[in-house]
C-alpha positions as CSV (number, residue, x, y, z in Angstrom):
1,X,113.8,285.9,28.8
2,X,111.9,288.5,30.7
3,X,112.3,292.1,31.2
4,X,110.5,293.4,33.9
5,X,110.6,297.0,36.8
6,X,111.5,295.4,39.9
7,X,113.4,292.1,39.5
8,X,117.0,291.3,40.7
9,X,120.5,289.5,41.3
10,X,122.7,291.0,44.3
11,X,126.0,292.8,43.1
12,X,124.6,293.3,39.7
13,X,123.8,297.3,39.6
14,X,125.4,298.4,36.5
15,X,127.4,301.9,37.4
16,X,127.5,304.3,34.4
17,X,127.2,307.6,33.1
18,X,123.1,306.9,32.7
19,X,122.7,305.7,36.4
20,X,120.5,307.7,38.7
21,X,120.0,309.9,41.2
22,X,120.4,307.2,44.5
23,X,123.5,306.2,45.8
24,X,125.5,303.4,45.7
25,X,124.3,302.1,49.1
26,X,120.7,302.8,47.9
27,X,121.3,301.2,44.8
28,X,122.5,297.6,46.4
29,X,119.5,297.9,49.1
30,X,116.9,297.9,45.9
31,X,118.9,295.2,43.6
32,X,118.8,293.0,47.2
33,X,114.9,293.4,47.4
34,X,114.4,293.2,43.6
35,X,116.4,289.9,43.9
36,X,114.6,288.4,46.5
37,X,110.8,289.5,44.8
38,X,112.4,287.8,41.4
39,X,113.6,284.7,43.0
40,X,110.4,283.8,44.1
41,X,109.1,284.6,40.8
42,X,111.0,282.4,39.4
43,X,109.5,279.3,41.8
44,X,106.1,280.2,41.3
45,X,105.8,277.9,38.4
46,X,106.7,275.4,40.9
47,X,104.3,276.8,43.7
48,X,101.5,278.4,41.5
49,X,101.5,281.3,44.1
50,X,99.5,283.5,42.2
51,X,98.9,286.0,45.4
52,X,102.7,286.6,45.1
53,X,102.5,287.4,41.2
54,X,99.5,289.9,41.8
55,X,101.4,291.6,44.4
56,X,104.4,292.3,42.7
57,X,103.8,292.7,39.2
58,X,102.3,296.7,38.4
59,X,99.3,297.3,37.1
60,X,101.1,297.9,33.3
61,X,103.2,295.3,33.5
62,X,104.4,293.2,30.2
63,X,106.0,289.9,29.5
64,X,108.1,289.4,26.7
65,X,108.2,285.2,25.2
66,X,111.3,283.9,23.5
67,X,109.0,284.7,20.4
68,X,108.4,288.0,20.8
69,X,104.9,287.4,22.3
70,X,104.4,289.8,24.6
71,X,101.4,289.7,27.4
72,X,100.1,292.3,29.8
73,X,99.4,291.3,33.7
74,X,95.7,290.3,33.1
75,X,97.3,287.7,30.3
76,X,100.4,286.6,31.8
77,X,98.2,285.7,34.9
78,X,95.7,284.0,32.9
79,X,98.2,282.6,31.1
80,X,100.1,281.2,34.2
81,X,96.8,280.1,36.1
82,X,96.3,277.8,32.9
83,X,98.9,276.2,32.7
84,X,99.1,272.5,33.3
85,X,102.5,270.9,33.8
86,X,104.4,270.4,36.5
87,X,107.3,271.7,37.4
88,X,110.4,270.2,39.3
89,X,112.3,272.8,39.1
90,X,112.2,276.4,38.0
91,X,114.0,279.0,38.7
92,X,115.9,282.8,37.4
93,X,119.6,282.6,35.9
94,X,121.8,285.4,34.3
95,X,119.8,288.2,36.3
96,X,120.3,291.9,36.0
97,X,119.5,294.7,37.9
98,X,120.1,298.6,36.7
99,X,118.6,301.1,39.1
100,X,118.0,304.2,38.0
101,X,116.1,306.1,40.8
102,X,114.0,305.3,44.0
103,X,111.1,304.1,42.3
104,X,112.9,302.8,38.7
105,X,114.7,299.7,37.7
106,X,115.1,298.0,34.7
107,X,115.7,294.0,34.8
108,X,116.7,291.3,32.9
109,X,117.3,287.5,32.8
110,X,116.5,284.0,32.1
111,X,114.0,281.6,32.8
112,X,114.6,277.8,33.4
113,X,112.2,275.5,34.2
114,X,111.9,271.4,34.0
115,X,108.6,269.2,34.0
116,X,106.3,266.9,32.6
117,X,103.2,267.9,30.6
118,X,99.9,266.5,30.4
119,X,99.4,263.9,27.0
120,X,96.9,265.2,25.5
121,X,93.2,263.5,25.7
């Protein structure tokens, strides 16, 4: 599970009492772009496109493990960049999207992902 500013799944805006200061319209156009950035997140572990995680991730972004491990950008990339299975599939599921201004959104989801990893030596 992740939680992350800027990640999406279209139709998935949660209206409420708490939301913000954009309108509804506003609202869809940001969970549609926020979508689109996540889903290719989600196939980088497939691609290992590491010029697309640098772009979109924020200089104080954090990743949150299953565990309760959580890394910052530098670690998650190293992190990712180390890693040595492969990947046939990979991909975001149960994906949501609360907007809360122009520049604010909170996101949240799963990861699933299928491979084969290295024996070790």
């Amino acid at each position: 599970m992740f939680v992350a500013v800027g990640t999406m799944l279209s139709g998935c805006v949660s209206p409420g009492p708490t939301q913000s200061a954009v309108s509804a319209e506003e609202a869809e156009k940001i969970t549609e772009e926020i979508t689109q950035l996540t889903n290719l997140w989600g196939k980088t572990v497939r691609t290992k496109d590491m010029a697309h995680l640098k772009r979109i991730f924020a200089d104080d972004f954090a990743y949150t493990e299953p565990d309760g491990t959580v890394y910052d950008k530098k670690a998650y990339l190293a992190l990712f960049e180390d890693n040595t299975k492969t990947y046939t599939s990979s991909g975001i599921a149960a994906f949501n999207v609360r907007v809360y201004g122009k520049n604010f959104a909170v996101t949240d989801g799963d990861h699933h992902a299928a491979g084969t990893q290295p024996r070790p030596s």
